[in-house]
C-alpha positions as CSV (number, residue, x, y, z in Angstrom):
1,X,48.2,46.3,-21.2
2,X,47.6,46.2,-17.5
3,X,44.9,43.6,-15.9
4,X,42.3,46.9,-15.0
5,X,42.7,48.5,-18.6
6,X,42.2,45.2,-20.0
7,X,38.9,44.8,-17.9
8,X,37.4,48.0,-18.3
9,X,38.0,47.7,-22.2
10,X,36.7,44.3,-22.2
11,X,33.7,45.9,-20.1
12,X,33.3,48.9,-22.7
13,X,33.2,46.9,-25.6
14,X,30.6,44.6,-23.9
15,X,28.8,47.8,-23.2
16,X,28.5,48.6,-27.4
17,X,28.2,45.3,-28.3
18,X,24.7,44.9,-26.3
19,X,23.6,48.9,-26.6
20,X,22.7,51.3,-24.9
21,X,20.0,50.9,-22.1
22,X,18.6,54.6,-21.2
23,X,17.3,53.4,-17.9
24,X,20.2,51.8,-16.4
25,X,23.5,53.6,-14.7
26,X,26.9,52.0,-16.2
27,X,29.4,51.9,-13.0
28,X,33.2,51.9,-12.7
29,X,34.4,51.6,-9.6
30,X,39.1,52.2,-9.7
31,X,40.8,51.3,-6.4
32,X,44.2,51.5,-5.1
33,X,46.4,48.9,-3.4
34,X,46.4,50.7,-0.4
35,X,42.2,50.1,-0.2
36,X,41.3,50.0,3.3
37,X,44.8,48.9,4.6
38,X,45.0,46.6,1.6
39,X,41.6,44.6,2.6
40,X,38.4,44.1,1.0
41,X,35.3,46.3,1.7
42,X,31.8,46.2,1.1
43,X,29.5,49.0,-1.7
44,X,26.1,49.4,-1.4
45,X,24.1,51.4,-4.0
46,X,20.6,53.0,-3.4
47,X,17.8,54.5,-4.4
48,X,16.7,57.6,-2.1
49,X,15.8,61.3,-1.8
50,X,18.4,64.2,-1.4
51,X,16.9,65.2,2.1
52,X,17.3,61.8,3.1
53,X,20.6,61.0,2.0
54,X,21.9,64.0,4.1
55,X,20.4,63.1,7.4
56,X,21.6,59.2,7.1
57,X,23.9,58.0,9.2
58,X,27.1,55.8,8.3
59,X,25.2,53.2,10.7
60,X,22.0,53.3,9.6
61,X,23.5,52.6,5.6
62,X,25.2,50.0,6.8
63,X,23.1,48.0,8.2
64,X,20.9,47.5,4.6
65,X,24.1,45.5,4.1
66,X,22.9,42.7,5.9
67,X,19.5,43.5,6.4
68,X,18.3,44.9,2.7
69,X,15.1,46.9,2.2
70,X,13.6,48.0,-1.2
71,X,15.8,50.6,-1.5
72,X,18.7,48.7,-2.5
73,X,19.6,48.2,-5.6
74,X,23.3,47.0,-6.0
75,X,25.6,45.5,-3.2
76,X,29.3,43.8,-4.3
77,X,32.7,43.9,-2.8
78,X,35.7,45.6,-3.8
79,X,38.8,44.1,-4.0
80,X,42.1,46.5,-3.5
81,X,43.2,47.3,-7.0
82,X,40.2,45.4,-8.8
83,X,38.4,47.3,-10.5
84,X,34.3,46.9,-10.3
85,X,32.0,47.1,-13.3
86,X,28.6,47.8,-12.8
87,X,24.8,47.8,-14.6
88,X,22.1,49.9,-11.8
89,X,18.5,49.8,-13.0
90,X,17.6,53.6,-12.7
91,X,15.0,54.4,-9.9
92,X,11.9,55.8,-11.2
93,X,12.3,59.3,-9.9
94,X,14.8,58.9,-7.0
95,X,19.0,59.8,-7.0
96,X,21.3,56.9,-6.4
97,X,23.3,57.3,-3.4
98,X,26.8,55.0,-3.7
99,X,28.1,54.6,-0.4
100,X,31.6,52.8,0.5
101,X,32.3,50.7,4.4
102,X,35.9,51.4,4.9
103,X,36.9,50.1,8.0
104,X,38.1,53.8,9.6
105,X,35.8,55.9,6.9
106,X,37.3,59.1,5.7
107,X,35.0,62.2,5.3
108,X,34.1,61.3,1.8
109,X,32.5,57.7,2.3
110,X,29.3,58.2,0.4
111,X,28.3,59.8,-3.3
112,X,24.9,61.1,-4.5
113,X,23.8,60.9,-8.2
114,X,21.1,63.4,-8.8
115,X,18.6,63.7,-11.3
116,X,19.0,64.0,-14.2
117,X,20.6,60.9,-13.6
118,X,23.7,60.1,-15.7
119,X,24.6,57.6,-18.3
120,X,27.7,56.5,-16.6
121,X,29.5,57.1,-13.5
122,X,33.3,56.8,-12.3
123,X,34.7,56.5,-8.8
124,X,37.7,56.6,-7.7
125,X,38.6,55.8,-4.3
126,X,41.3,56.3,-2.3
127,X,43.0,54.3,1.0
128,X,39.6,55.6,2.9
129,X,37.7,58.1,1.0
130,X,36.0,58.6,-2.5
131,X,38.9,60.6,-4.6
132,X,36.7,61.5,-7.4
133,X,33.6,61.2,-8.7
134,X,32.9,61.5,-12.5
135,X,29.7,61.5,-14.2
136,X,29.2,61.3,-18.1
């Protein structure tokens, strides 16, 4: 068994042994060696509105890296070919925008989750973009 299947068993199993939570977003975050030319980057996950998760900019997002606001609710670093496990407290009636700082960003740098939110949520990156985004 490979190091990621091991980890995202050990985190499913984790996941049943504690219960379900019904306000909180389970996170799985697959990355490939080739991860922003093979180097670490930064995720930031948020609570916001549709309208305004259209008219942000890649700036403006990344800046609550360093300088956080309410909206935040998750920041970590991802590691090329680490895969990321994580728990997000549900906003109260917001989406959860997940949005990725690759060093030269593809068009695909940012994800919404809408309401109804869902239980769980996998992303799959590529060398500079999300691949895909799977929600359960």
């Amino acid at each position: 068994m490979t190091a990621s299947r091991l980890f995202l068993t050990l985190s499913l199993l984790c996941l049943v042994a504690t219960g379900c939570h019904h306000d909180v977003l389970y996170l799985t975050v697959r990355s490939p060696n080739d991860l922003n030319q093979g180097r670490p980057m930064r995720m930031l996950v948020r609570a916001i509105e549709q309208q305004d998760y259209v008219n942000e900019s890649y700036q403006t997002v990344a800046d609550k890296v360093v300088f956080k606001d309410d909206s935040v609710l998750h920041s970590a670093v991802v590691y090329p070919n680490v895969p990321l496990a994580a728990e997000i407290k549900w906003p109260s009636s917001k989406g959860i925008g997940v949005y990725f700082f690759f060093t030269n960003p593809g068009p695909r740098w940012k994800t919404l989750l809408e309401n109804p939110l869902p239980h769980s949520c996998d992303i799959v990156l590529g060398q500079d973009n999300i691949k895909t985004v799977e929600q359960k």
